[in-house]
C-alpha positions in Angstrom: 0.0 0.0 0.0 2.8 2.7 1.1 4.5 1.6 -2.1 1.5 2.2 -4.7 0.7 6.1 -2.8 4.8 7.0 -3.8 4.2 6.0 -6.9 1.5 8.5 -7.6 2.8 11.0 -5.2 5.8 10.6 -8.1 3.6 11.3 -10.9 1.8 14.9 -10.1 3.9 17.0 -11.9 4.2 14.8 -15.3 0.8 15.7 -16.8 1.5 19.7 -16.3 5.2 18.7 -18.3 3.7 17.0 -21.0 0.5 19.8 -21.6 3.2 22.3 -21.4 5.1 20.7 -24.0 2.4 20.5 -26.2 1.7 24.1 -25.9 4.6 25.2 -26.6 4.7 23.0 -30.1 1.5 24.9 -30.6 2.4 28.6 -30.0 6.0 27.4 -32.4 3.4 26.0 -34.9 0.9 29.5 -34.6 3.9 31.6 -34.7 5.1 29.9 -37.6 1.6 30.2 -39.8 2.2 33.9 -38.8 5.6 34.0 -39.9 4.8 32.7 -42.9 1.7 34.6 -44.0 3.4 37.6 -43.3 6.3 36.8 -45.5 3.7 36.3 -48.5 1.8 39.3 -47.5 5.1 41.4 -47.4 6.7 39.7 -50.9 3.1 40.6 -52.4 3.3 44.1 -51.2 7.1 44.1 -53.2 5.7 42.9 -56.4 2.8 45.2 -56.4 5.0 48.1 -55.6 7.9 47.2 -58.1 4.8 46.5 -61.0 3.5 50.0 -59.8 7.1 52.1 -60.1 7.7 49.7 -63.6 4.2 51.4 -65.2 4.6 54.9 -63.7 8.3 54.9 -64.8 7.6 53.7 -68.6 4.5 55.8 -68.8 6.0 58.7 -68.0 9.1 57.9 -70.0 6.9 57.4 -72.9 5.6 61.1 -72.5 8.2 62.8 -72.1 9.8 61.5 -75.4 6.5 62.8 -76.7 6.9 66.0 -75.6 11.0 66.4 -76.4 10.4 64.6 -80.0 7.2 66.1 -81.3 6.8 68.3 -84.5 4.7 70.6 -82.5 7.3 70.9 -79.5 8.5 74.4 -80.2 4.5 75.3 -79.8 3.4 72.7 -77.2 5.8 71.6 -74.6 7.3 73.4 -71.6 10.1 70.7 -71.3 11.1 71.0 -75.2 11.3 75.2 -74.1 13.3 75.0 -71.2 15.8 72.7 -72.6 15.9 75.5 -76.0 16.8 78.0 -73.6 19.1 76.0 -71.0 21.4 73.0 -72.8 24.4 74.6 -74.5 24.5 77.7 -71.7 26.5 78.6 -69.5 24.1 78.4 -66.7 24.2 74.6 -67.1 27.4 72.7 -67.4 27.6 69.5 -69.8 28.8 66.6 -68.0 31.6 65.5 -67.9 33.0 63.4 -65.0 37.1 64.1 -65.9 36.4 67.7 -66.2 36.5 70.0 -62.7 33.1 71.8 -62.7 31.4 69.0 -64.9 30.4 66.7 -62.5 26.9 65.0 -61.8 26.7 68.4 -59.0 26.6 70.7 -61.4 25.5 69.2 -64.6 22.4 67.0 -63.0 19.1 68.9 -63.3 16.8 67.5 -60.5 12.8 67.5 -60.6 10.6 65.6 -58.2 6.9 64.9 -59.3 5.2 66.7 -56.0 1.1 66.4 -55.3 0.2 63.1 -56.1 1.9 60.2 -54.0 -1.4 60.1 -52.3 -3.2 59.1 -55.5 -3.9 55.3 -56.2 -1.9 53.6 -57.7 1.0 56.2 -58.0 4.1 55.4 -56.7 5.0 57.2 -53.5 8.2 59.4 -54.8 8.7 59.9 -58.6 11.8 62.1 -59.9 13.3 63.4 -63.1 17.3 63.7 -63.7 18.7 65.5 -66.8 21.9 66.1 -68.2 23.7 67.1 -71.1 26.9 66.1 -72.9 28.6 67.3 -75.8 28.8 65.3 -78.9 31.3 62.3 -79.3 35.2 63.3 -80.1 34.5 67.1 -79.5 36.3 69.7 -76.8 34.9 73.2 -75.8 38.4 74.4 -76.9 36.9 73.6 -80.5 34.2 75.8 -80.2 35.8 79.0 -78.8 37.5 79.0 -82.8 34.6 78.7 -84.1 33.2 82.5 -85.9 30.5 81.3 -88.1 27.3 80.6 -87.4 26.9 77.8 -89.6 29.7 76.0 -87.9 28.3 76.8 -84.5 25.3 75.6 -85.7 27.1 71.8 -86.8 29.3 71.7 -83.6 26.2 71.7 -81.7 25.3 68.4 -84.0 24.8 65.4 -82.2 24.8 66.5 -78.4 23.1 63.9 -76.1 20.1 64.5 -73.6 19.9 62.3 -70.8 16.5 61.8 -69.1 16.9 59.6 -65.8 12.8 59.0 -64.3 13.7 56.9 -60.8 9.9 55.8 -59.0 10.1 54.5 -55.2 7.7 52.7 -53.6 8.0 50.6 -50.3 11.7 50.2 -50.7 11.5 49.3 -54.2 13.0 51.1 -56.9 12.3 51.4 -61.0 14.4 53.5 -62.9 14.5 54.1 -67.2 17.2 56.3 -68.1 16.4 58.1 -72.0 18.8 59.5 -74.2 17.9 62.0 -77.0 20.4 63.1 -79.5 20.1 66.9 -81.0 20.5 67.8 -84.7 20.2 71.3 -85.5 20.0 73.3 -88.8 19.9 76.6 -90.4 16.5 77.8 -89.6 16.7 80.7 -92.2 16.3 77.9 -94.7 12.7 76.8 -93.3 9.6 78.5 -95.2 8.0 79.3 -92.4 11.3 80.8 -90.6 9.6 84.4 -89.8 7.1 82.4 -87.1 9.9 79.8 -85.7 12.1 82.7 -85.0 9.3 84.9 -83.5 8.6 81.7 -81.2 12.1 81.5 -80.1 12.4 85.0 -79.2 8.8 84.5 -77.2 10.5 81.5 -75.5 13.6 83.3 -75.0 12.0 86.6 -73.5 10.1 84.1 -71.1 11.4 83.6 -67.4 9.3 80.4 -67.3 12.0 78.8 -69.4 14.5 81.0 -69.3 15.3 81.5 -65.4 18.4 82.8 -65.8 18.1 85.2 -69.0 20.1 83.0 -71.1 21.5 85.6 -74.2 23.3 83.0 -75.7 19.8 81.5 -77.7 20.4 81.9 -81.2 16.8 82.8 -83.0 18.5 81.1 -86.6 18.9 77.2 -84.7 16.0 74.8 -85.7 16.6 71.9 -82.8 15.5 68.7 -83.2 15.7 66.2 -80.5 15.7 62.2 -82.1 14.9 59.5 -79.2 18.2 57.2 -79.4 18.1 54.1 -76.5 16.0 53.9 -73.5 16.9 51.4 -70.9 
């Protein structure tokens, strides 16, 4: 009899053990469902917001070459304006990272897309980085000799527009970086050259596109952006 009363006396604190032990498998099983949907709720939040940036970058990419390429530029863009009055000036470098003053801090025109992250389906930060360089094989040096118009004109011949458009959402980044190359001819030659050079005196008397009073807009260029490469 005393030997059967030890016996259980032993035994009290085994079933607590064991339903302890199967809690605990429990919670590591719970926490592990929770793990685990939260991982695929996270990578789903990734892809949406990496599909998201990929649409809002190659949309806008595709309307911005609109409005740099068109026929109708000269009349109907503000971005084909600005860059007539401000590549080739002095109040914004060509890039050139082995030249002092040429470097992506002066040379890199910033623009930030502000009033509608809160929109749906709009990425939550979307900017705009341009810059210019000179055409291939050519030094400033070579300019400065230059007196005639005409060959003015043909140095300016081939100069390349770079148009970086960066979206972030959610720690995910897109980015398409355009390049535009610029042909330009002797506008006195064009039939309707009265009008085109009015416009560009309009454009150049503007401070919307010309900030910084550029002087150094010649009314007898016809520019002519051609989209090269987008990647």
């Amino acid at each position: 009899m005393k030997i059967s009363v030890r016996r259980k006396l032993n035994n009290n604190g085994a079933a607590m053990m064991v339903s302890i032990i199967i809690i605990a498998v429990l919670m590591i099983f719970a926490f592990s469902l929770v793990l685990i949907s939260y991982s695929l709720y996270a990578s789903q939040n990734k892809n949406l917001a990496s599909m998201r940036n990929m649409e809002a970058c190659s949309t806008l990419s595709v309307a911005l070459e609109r409005d740099i390429v068109s026929d109708d530029a000269h009349k109907d863009s503000n971005l084909w304006k600005y860059l007539r009055c401000n590549v080739f000036s002095s109040t914004w470098p060509y890039y050139d990272e082995n030249e002092s003053g040429h470097h992506k801090e002066q040379a890199v025109k910033k623009f930030y897309l502000e009033g509608y992250s809160e929109m749906e389906g709009l990425p939550a930060k979307t900017s705009v980085q341009m810059y210019w360089t000179l055409p291939d094989g050519v030094d400033m040096t070579d300019y400065a000799g230059l007196t005639e118009d005409l060959e003015k004109m043909d140095f300016k011949n081939g100069i390349k527009l770079y148009v970086e458009i960066q979206c972030d959402t959610a720690n995910q980044s897109y980015k398409i970086v355009d390049v535009y190359k610029l042909f330009v001819e002797d506008q006195t030659l064009d039939e309707n050259a009265t009008q085109l050079q009015k416009e560009i005196k309009s454009i150049k008397d503007s401070s919307d596109y010309n900030p910084d009073h550029n002087t150094e807009i010649s009314e007898k260029e016809k520019w002519t952006w051609r989209h090269e490469s987008r990647k």
